[in-house]
DRENLUM-807796 format. One record per residue (C-alpha): x, y, z. Coordinates in steps of 0.5 Angstrom, whole numbers, plus 500, padded with zeros to 3 digits. Layout:
<fifis>
XYZ;...
</fifis>
This chain:
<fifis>
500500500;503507498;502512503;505518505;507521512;511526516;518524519;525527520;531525518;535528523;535530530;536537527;531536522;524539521;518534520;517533512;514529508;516523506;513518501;513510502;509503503;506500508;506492508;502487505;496485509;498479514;491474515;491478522;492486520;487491520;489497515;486503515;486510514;488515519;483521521;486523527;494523530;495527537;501531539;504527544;511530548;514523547;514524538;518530540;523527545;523521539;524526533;530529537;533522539;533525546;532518549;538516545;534511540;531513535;531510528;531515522;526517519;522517524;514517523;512519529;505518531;501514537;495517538;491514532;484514530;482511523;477509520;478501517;479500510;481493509;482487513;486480513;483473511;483472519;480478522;473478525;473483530;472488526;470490518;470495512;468502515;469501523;471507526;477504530;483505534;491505536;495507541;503506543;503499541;502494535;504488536;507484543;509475543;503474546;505468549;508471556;506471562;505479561;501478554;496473558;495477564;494484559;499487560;502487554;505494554;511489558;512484554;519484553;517483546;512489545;513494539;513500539;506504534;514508532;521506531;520500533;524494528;517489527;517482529;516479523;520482518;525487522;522494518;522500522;516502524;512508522;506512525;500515525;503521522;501518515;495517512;494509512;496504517;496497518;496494525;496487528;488486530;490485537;492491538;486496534;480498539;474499538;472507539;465509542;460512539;458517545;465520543;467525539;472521533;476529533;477529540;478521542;486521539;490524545;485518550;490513546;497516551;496521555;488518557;491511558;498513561;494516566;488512568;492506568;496508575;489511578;487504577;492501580;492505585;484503587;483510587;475511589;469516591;473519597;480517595;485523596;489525589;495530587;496531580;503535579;504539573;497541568;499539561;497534556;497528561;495533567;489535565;487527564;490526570;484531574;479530569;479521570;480521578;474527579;470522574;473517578;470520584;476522587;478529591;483532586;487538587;492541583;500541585;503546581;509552582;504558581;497560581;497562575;494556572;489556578;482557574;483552569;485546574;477548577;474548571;478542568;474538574;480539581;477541588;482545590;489547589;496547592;502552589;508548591;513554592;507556598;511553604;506554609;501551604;505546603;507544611;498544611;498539606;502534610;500528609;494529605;494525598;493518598;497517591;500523587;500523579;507526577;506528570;512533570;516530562;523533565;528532570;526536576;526535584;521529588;523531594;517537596;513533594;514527599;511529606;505530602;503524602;499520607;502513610;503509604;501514600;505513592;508518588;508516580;511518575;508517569;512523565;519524566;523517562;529519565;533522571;532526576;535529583;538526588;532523593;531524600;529517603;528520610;520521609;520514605;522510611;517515617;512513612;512507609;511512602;513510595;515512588;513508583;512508575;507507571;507505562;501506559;497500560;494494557;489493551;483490556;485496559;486501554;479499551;476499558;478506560;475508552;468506555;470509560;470517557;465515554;460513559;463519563;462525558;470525558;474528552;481531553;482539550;485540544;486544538;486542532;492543527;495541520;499537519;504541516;504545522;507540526;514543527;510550529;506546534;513542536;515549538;509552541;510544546;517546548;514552550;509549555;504553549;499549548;493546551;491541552;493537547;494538539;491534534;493534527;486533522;490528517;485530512;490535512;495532509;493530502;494537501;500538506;
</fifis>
């Protein structure tokens, strides 16, 4: 299948089309055509090879929302003009303990949607910046009907990398939740624990970003650089989702949480600075990780929004505004989430 995308070539490199062919059916691929790709930090990090792996040409994209246009011989979850899904990955061994268990974000063999060698044939892979897709059918979710198909994408990474923890961790009605910084992963995270029942608050470094918290859904805010606020806030959270994508400082953020309260990290892949253990031993807290989640579990928490009412906020852009939008998210100048109208890219 020939198609067309945006790649870089180069850390350097701007995004720029590039022209090349997705593989043949397999008996158990979905092909389809992608309506929808949200923006996501990690595309970035990736197209500048600031994780030190990326493959060039790199076709990001892994928030994707398509429309199926043909199927294998083998397939029967789905068929011709299904609206559908794909999310961070695209295939994994199926066979381990992880895979069986629905994890298979953990699969020692799971491919990456981008930049990830194939199982079968060892090409790289391309994503959702491009206007076809073919995916393993374990691997396509089903979009709900109540969700609006512009809005949906960003659910695919930021909503699953921010559900999944908030699941784990068994937030409830009641459940105490600390949500730092309020970006394309933040704003999920308070939305999902408010539609969870949860009492959400705000961590931020100034109250500049006060109202939108509120009117995302948190019940209240802390600015953490408000010492007095902070030594009240002692003890308060049950789990704290830290969704802050650089290397920055834990420790202020500890004594917040109750005993055997969690801070999860679920932005930043990296290191960050030195850690006190004192408040981790006085209270029995923990921090702890958290990489997107499983197929079940990404199906699950699609069902969810939709049963919820719950869409990230995006602006929507072309795709031949992509590297304008890269900078305007190195620049914390966007929000929530951008989402590229791949409509667009015919005339890109």
């Amino acid at each position: 299948m020939k198609t067309i995308g945006y790649a870089s070539q180069s850390p350097d490199s701007a995004l720029a089309p590039i022209h090349f062919e997705r593989r043949a059916l397999r008996a158990n691929d979905v092909a389809m055509e992608v309506l929808y790709c949200g923006v996501c930090h990690s595309d970035l990090h990736t197209a500048r090879n600031d994780w030190g792996w990326t493959q060039y040409p790199n076709v990001p994209g892994h928030e994707i929302v398509g429309r199926v246009t043909a199927i294998g011989s083998d397939v029967n979850r789905y068929k011709v003009g299904d609206t559908v899904a794909v999310g961070c990955m695209v295939d994994s061994c199926q066979t381990c303990n992880h895979c069986h268990d629905g994890e298979e974000q953990f699969c020692s063999s799971m491919i990456q949607t981008y930049n990830s060698p194939d199982l079968h044939d060892g090409q790289i892979t391309f994503g959702g910046y491009s206007r076809h897709l073919v995916v393993r059918e374990e691997f396509v979710l089903r979009v709900p009907e109540a969700l609006d198909l512009a809005l949906v994408a960003p659910l695919l990474c930021a909503g699953i990398t921010t559900y999944s923890p908030l699941k784990t961790w068994n937030v409830k009605p009641g459940t105490q939740v600390g949500v730092v910084g309020l970006g394309g992963l933040g704003h999920m995270a308070v939305k999902l624990a408010s539609g969870m029942g949860a009492n959400v608050t705000v961590i931020s470094r100034s109250a500049d970003k006060q109202a939108d918290a509120l009117a995302l859904g948190a019940d209240s805010f802390l600015v953490s650089s408000d010492a007095d606020a902070m030594k009240t806030a002692a003890s308060k959270f049950d789990i704290i989702i830290d969704t802050v994508p650089v290397k920055h400082d834990l420790n202020p953020y500890m004594p917040l949480l109750n005993v055997d309260g969690t801070l999860v990290l679920v932005g930043q892949v990296g290191p960050v600075a030195e850690t006190n253990t004192t408040p981790m031993i006085l209270g029995r807290r923990r921090i702890a990780g958290s990489l997107i989640g499983g197929i079940a579990e990404t199906q699950e928490m699609l069902e969810f929004c939709a049963e919820k009412g719950i869409l990230p906020e995006c602006e929507m852009i072309r795709m031949d505004e992509i590297n304008h939008a890269f900078q305007r998210m190195e620049a914390s100048d966007v929000r929530y989430r951008f989402v590229i109208d791949m409509s667009s890219l015919d005339v890109a």
